[in-house]
C-alpha positions as CSV (number, residue, x, y, z in Angstrom):
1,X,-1.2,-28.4,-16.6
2,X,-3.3,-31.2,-18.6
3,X,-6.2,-30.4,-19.6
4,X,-8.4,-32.4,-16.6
5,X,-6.4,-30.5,-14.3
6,X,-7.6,-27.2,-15.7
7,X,-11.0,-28.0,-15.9
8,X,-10.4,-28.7,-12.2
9,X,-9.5,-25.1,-11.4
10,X,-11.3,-22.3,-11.0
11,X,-11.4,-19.2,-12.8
12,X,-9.2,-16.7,-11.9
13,X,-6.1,-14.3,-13.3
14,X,-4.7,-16.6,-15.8
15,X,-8.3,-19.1,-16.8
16,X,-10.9,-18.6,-18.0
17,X,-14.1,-21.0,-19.5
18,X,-16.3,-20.2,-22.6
19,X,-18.8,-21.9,-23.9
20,X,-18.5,-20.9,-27.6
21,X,-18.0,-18.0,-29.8
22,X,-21.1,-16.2,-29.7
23,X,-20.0,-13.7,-27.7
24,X,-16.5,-12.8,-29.2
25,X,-16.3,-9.0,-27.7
26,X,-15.9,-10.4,-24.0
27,X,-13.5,-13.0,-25.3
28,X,-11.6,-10.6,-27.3
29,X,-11.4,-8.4,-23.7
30,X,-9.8,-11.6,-21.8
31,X,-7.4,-12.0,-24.6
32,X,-5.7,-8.5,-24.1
33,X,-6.1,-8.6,-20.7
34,X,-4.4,-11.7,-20.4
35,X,-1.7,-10.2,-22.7
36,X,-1.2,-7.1,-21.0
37,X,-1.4,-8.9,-17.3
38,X,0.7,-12.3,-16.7
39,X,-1.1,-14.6,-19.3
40,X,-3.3,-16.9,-19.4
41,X,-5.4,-19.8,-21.3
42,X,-9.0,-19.6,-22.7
43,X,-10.8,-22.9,-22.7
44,X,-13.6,-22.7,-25.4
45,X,-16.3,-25.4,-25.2
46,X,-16.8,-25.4,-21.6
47,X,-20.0,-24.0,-19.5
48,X,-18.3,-21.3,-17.6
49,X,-21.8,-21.5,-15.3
50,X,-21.8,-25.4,-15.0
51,X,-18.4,-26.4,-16.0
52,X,-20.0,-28.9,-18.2
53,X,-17.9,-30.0,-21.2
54,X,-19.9,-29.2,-24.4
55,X,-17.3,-28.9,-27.0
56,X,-16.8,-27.2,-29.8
57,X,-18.7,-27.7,-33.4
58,X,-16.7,-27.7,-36.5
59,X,-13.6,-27.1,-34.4
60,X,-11.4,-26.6,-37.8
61,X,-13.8,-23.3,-38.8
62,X,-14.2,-21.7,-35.1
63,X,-10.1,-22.2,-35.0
64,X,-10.0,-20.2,-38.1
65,X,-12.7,-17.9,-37.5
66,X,-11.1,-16.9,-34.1
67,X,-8.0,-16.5,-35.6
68,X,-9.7,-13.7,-38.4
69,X,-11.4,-12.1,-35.2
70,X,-8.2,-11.7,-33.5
71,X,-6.0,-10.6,-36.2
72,X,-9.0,-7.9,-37.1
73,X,-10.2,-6.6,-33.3
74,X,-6.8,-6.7,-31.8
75,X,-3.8,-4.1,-31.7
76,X,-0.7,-4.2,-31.6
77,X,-1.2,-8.0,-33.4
78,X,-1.2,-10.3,-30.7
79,X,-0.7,-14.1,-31.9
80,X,-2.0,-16.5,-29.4
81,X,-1.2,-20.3,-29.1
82,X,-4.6,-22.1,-30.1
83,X,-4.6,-25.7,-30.0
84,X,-7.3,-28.0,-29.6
85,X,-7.9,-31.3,-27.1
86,X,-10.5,-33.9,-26.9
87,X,-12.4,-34.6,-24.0
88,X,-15.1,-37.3,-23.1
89,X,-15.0,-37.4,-26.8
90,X,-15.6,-33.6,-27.8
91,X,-13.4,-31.4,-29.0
92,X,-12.1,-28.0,-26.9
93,X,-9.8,-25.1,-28.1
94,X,-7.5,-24.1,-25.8
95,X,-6.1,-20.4,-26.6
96,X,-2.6,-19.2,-25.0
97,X,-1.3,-16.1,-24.3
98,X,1.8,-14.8,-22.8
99,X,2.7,-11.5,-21.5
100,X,3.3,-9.5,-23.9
101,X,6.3,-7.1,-24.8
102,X,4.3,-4.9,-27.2
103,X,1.4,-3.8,-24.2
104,X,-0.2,-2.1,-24.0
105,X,-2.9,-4.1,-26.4
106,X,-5.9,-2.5,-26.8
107,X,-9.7,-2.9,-29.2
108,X,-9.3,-1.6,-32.2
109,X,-12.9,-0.9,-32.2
110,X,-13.1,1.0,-28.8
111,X,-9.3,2.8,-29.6
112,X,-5.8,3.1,-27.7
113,X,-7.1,5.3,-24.6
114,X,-10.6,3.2,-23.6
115,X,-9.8,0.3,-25.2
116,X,-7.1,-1.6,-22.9
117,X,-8.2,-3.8,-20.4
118,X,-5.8,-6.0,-17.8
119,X,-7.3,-9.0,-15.4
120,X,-8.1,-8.8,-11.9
121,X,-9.0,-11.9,-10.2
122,X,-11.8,-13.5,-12.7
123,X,-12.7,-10.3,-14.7
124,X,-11.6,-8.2,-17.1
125,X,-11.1,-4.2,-15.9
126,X,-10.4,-1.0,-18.3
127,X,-7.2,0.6,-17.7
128,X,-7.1,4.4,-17.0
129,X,-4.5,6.6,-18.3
130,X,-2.4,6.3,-15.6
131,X,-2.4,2.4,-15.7
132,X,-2.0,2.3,-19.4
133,X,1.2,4.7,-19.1
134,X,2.5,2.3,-16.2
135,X,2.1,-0.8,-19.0
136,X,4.5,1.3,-21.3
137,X,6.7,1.6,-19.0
138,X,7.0,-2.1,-17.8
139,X,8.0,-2.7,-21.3
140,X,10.4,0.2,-21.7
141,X,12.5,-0.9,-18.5
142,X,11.5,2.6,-17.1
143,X,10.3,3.1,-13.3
144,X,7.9,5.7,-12.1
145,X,10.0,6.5,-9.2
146,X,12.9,7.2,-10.7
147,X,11.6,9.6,-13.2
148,X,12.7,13.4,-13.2
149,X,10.7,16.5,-11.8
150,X,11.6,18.9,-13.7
151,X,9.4,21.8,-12.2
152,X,11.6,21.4,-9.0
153,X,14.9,22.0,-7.4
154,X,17.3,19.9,-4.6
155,X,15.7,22.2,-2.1
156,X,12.7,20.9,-2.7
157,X,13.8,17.5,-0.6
158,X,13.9,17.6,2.7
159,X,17.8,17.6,3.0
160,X,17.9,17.5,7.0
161,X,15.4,14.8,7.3
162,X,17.5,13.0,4.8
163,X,20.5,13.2,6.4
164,X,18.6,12.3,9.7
165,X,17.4,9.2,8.3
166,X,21.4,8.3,7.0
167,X,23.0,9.8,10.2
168,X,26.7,10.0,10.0
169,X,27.7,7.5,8.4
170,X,27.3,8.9,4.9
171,X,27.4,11.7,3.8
172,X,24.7,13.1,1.3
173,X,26.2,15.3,-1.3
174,X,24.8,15.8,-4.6
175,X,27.3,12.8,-6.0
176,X,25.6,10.6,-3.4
177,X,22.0,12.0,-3.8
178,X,22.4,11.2,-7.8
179,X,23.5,7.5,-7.1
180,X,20.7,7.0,-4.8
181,X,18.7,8.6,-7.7
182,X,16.9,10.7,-5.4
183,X,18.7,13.0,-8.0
184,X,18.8,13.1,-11.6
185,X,20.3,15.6,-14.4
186,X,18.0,17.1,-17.1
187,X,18.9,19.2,-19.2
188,X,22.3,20.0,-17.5
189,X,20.9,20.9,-14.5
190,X,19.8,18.9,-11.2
191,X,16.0,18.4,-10.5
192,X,14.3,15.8,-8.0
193,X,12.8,12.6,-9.3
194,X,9.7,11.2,-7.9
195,X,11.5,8.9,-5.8
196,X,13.3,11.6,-4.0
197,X,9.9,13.5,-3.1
198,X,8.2,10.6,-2.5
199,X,10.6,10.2,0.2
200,X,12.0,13.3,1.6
201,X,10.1,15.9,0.1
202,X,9.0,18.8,1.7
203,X,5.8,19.2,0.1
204,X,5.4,15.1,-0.7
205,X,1.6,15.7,-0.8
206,X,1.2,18.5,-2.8
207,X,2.7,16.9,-5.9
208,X,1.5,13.2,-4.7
209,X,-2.2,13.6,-3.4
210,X,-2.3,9.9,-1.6
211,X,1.1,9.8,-0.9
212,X,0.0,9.0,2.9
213,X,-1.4,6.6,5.3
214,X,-4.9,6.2,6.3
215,X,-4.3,4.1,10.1
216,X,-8.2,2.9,11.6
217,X,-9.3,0.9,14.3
218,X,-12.9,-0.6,13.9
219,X,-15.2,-2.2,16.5
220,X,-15.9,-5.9,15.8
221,X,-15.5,-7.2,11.8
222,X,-17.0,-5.5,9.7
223,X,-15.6,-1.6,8.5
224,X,-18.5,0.5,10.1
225,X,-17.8,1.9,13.6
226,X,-14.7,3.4,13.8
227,X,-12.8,3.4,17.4
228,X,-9.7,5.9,16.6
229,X,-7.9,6.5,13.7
230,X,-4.6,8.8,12.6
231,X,-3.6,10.1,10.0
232,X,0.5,9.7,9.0
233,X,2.3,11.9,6.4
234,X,5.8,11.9,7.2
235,X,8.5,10.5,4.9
236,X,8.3,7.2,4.2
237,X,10.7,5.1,6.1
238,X,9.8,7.1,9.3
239,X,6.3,5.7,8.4
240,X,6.7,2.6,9.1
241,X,7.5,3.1,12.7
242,X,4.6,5.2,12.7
243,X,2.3,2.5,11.6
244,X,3.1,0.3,14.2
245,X,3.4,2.5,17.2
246,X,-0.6,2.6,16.1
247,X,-0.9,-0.7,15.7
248,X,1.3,-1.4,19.7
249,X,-1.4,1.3,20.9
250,X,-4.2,-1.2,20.4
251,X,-2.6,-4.7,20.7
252,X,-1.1,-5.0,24.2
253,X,-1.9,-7.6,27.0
254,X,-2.9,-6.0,30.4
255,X,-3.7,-2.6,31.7
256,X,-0.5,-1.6,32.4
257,X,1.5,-0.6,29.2
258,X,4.7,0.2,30.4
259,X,5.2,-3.2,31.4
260,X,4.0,-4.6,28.2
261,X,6.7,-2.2,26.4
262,X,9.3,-3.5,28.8
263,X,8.6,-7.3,28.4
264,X,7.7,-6.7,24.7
265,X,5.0,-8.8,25.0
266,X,2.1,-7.8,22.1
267,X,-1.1,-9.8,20.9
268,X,-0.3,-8.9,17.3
269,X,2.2,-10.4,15.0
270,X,5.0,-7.4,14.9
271,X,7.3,-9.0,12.4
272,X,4.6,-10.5,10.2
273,X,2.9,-6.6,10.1
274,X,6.4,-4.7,10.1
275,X,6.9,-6.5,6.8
276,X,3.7,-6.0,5.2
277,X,3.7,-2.6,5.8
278,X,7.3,-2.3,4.1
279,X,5.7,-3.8,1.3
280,X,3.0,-1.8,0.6
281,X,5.3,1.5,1.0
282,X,7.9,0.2,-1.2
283,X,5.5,-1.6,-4.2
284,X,2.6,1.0,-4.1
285,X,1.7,2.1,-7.5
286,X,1.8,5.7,-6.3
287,X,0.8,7.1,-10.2
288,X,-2.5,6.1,-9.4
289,X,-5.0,8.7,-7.4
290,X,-7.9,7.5,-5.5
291,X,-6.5,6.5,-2.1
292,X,-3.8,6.8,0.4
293,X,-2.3,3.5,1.7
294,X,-4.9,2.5,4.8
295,X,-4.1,0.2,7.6
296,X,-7.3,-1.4,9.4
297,X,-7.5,-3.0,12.3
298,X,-10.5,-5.1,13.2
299,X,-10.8,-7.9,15.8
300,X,-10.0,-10.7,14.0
301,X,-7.8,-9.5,11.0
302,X,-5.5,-6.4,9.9
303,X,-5.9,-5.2,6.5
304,X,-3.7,-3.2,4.6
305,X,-4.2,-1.9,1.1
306,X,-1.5,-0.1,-1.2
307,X,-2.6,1.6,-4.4
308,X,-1.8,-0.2,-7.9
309,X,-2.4,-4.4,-9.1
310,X,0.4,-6.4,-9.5
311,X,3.4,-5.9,-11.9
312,X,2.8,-7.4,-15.3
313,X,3.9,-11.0,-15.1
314,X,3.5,-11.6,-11.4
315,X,0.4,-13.4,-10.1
316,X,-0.2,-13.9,-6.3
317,X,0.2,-17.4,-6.6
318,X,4.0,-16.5,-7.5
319,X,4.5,-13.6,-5.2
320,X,4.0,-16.2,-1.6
321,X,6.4,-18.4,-3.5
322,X,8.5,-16.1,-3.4
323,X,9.1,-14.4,-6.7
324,X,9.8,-10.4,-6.5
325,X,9.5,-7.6,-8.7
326,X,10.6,-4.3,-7.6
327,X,7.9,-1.7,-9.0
328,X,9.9,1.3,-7.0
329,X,13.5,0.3,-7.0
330,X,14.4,3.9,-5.8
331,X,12.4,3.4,-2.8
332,X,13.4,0.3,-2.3
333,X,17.0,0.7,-2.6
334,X,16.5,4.1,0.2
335,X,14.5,1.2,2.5
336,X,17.5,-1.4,1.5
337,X,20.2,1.2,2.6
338,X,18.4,1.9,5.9
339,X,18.3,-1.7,6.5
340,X,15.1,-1.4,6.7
341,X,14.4,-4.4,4.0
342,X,17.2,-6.8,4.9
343,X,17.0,-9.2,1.5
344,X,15.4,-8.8,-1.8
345,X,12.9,-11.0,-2.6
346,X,12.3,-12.4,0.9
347,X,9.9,-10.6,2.9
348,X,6.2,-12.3,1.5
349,X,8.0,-15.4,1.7
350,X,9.3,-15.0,5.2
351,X,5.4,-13.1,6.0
352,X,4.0,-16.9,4.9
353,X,6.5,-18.5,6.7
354,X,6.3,-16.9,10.5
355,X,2.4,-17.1,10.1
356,X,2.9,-20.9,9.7
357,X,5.2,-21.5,12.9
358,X,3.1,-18.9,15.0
359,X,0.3,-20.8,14.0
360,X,-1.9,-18.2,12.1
361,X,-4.8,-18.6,9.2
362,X,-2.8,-18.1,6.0
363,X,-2.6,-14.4,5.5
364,X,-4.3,-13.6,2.5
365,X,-3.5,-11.6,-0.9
366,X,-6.2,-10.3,-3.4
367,X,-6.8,-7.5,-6.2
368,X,-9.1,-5.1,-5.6
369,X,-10.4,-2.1,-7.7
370,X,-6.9,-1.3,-8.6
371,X,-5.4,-1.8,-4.8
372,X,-3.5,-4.8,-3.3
373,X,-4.8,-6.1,0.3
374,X,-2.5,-8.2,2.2
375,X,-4.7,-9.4,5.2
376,X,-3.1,-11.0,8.5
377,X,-5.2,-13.2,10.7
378,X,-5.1,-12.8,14.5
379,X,-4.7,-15.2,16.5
380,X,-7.3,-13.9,19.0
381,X,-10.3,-11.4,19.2
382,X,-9.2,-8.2,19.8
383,X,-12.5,-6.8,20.3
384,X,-13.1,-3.4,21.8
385,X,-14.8,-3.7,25.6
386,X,-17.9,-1.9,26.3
387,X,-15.9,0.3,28.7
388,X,-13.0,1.1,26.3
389,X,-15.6,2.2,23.6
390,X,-17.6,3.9,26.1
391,X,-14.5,6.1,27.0
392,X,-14.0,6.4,23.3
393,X,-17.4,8.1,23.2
394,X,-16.6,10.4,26.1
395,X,-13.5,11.7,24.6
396,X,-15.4,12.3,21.2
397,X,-18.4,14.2,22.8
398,X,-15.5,16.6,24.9
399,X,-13.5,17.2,21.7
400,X,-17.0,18.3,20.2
401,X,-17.2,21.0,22.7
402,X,-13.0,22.1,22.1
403,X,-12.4,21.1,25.8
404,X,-8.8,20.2,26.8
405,X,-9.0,17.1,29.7
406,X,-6.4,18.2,32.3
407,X,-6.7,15.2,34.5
408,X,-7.3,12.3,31.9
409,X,-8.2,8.5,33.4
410,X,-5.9,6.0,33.5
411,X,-7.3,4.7,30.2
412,X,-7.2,7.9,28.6
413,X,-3.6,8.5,29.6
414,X,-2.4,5.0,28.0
415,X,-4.0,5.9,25.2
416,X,-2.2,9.5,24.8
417,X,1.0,8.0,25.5
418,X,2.5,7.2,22.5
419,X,0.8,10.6,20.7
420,X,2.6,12.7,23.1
421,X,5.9,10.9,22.5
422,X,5.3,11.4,19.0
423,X,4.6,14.9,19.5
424,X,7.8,15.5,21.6
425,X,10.3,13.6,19.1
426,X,9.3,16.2,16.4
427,X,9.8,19.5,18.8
428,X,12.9,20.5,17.5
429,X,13.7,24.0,17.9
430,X,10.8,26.2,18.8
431,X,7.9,25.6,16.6
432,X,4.3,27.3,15.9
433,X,0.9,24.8,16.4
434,X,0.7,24.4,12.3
435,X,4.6,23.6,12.2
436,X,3.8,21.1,14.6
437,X,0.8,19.6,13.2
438,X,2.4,19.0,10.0
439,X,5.4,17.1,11.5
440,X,3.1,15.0,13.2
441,X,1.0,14.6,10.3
442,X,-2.1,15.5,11.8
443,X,-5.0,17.5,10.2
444,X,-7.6,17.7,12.5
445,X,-6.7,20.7,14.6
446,X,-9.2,19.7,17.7
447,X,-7.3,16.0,17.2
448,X,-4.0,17.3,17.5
449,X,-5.3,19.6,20.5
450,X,-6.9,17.4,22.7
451,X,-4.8,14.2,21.9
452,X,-1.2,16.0,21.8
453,X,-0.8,19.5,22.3
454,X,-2.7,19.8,25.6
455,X,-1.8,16.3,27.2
456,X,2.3,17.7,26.7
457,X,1.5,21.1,28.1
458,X,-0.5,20.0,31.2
459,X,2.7,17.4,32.1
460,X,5.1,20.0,31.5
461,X,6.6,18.3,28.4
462,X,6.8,21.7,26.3
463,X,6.2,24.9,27.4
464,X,5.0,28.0,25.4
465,X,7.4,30.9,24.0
466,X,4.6,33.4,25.6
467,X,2.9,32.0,28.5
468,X,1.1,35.2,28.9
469,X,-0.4,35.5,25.7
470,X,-1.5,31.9,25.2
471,X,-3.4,32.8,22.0
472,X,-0.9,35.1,20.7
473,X,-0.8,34.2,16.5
474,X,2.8,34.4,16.8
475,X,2.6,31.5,19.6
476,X,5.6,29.0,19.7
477,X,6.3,25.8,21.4
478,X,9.9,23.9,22.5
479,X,10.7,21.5,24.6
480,X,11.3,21.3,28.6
481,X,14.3,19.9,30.4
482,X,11.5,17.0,31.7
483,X,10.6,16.9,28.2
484,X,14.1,16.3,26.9
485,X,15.0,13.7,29.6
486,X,11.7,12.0,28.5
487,X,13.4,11.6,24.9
488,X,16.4,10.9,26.4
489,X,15.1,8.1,28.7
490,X,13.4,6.6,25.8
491,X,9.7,6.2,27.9
């Protein structure tokens, strides 16, 4: 890019403007953030307010001088590209840097643990210990994901969810579980790595806090007034259908939803979301703590943000052209296997694409505090009706007062539909109200009552172990015969 072109561009993840040197602790702070993040150029002698050239006095001695502040402020030595340009007759330095391969860099001044800093968007952020450790391991070849647990055992996966998820077709001895690296060996013995919990363990959350998904649905624009929302901690590829049976539950055309689920008719963009989704489960940064992947629906857009900024090297810019870094490959060769990614490498491209022949704004991608949010425009208003939300409000004021509805409206009933097919695909065996709860991944106990337990009971769905001692603490549910055929007509 010549150097009218970059004057041209705004600053962002790889440019930045300075005016001069006077304030070489900010610049320094660009410089390793650039190094440590995908690159990027400093252009010295420009107004970074204005964007009016001003050029650079003595351009010889500030060359030299930068190159003494560099050498003494930054470690490990980082040796930038300086050259300098003219301009409407003034002189500019133009400093390059490339991605390093000995980051993390860091201030000398400020130390190794405080003093590293990576780019996000047009500024410069300090990398926590987490983040820093993530840096090291870009560089060592090493992935989160596939590192060992060496507290735990195989049992701690969830073998029979495992096997569920795989079905017959392979079978999943430890051979199979160690080239999936869902296994690994230390110290002569067999542990889990954080892949393999991430995925199919039994206690994913205890050991990975935010390991889960935060699903909302928001009157009008803006993130204040929440309509419904779920929350989804299951393993991961069973969350994606999850995600979108949410998503279906707001989106269709029409009062009648059994027709829309025959006809497959919805106002959302399925494919386009289905892929997002994927993406965020398979490239979340799931070190970091803060946050659980959230999914938010609001009448014009659907947000959703995964924990972690890009991989070093990659840029936005390069990610909708296409280019793919795998930050999880043991998720994503799991995801691969279960065909639920179908090619490497094509899925933002393809998310770009189908938004282009269905007509859609451009979805967008941005950095956030440490998160990725991949937003998709909608191609209509989905905004909640006055007697939707006012129903909404009913239901919130009953669940106040622990009161099951017995005969819910029509609304009501479309709305509990999907929870209660959720809620019958997970009663395996006979199982207690907490057993239950935690397959669905619900906390909420009046949630789970009024929107699943009761709905099932009063249609005759499941059926208690002890009818006559409803509130017995040793209370178990199972299936019906008209629950079964239910599952087994697939309504």
């Amino acid at each position: 890019m010549s150097i009218a072109e970059l004057l041209k561009a705004d600053e962002g993840k790889t440019l930045e403007f300075k005016q001069d040197l006077s304030s070489p602790k900010n610049l320094l702070k660009t410089l390793v953030a650039f190094a440590n993040t995908a690159g990027g150029k400093i252009v010295i002698g420009v107004s970074d307010t204005t964007r009016e050239v001003v050029g650079v006095d003595n351009p010889l001695d500030e060359e030299e001088r930068l190159c003494n502040l560099i050498a003494d402020s930054i470690s490990p030595r980082l040796v930038p590209n300086i050259e300098m340009t003219t301009i409407e007759g003034k002189t500019l330095l133009v400093v390059e840097v490339f991605l390093s391969n000995s980051r993390p860099h860091y201030l000398r001044s400020i130390g190794p643990e405080t003093g590293v800093y990576v780019r996000l968007g047009s500024s410069n952020r300090q990398a926590d210990r987490e983040l820093i450790a993530e840096l090291r391991r870009s560089v060592e070849g090493v992935s989160f994901d596939a590192l060992p647990m060496p507290d735990l055992t195989p049992a701690d996966l969830d073998l029979e969810a495992l096997q569920a998820a795989f079905g017959t077709s392979r079978k999943l001895d430890d051979q199979a579980l160690l080239t999936l690296k869902l296994l690994a060996r230390h110290q002569k013995r067999l542990v889990p790595t954080k892949g393999g919990i991430l995925l199919f363990g039994r206690q994913r959350t205890q050991h990975f806090s935010d390991a889960w998904i935060q699903c909302g649905r928001f009157y009008g624009t803006e993130k204040i007034d929440i309509y419904d929302h779920i929350e989804i901690n299951l393993p991961l590829p069973r969350a994606v259908d999850e995600v979108l049976l949410f998503l279906k539950k707001h989106a269709y055309r029409g009062a009648d939803l059994s027709e829309v689920r025959r006809k497959d008719v919805w106002s959302i963009p399925l494919g386009i979301l289905r892929e997002v989704i994927i993406n965020a489960l398979v490239h979340s940064d799931y070190s970091q703590r803060g946050a659980p992947i959230r999914v938010v629906f609001l009448d014009d857009r659907i947000e959703v943000e995964s924990m972690g900024i890009l991989l070093p090297g990659l840029t936005i810019q390069e990610m909708k052209q296409g280019t793919s870094r795998i930050r999880n490959p043991v998720i994503a060769r799991v995801f691969k296997e279960l065909h639920l990614i179908e090619q490497w490498g094509t899925g933002v491209r393809r998310i770009f694409s189908e938004a282009r022949e269905m007509g859609l704004r451009e979805p967008k991608i941005e950095e956030i505090a440490m998160r990725l949010r991949f937003t998709v425009y909608l191609a209509e208003s989905h905004r909640v009706s006055a007697d939707t939300r006012k129903v909404q409000t009913e239901e919130h004021a009953e669940s106040t007062t622990h009161q099951p509805t017995q005969q819910p409206t029509q609304q009501v009933t479309q709305q509990v539909t999907q929870q209660v097919k959720k809620l019958l695909a997970v009663s395996i065996g006979e199982l207690s109200r907490a057993e239950l709860m935690k397959a669905t991944g619900l906390k909420d106990r009046v949630t789970f009552s009024k929107n699943y337990l009761d709905p099932a009971l009063a249609a005759a769905f499941i059926e208690m172990t002890q009818p006559d001692s409803p509130k017995s603490p040793t209370q178990k549910y199972r299936l019906t015969e008209k629950g079964k055929q239910v599952l087994e007509d697939g309504i």
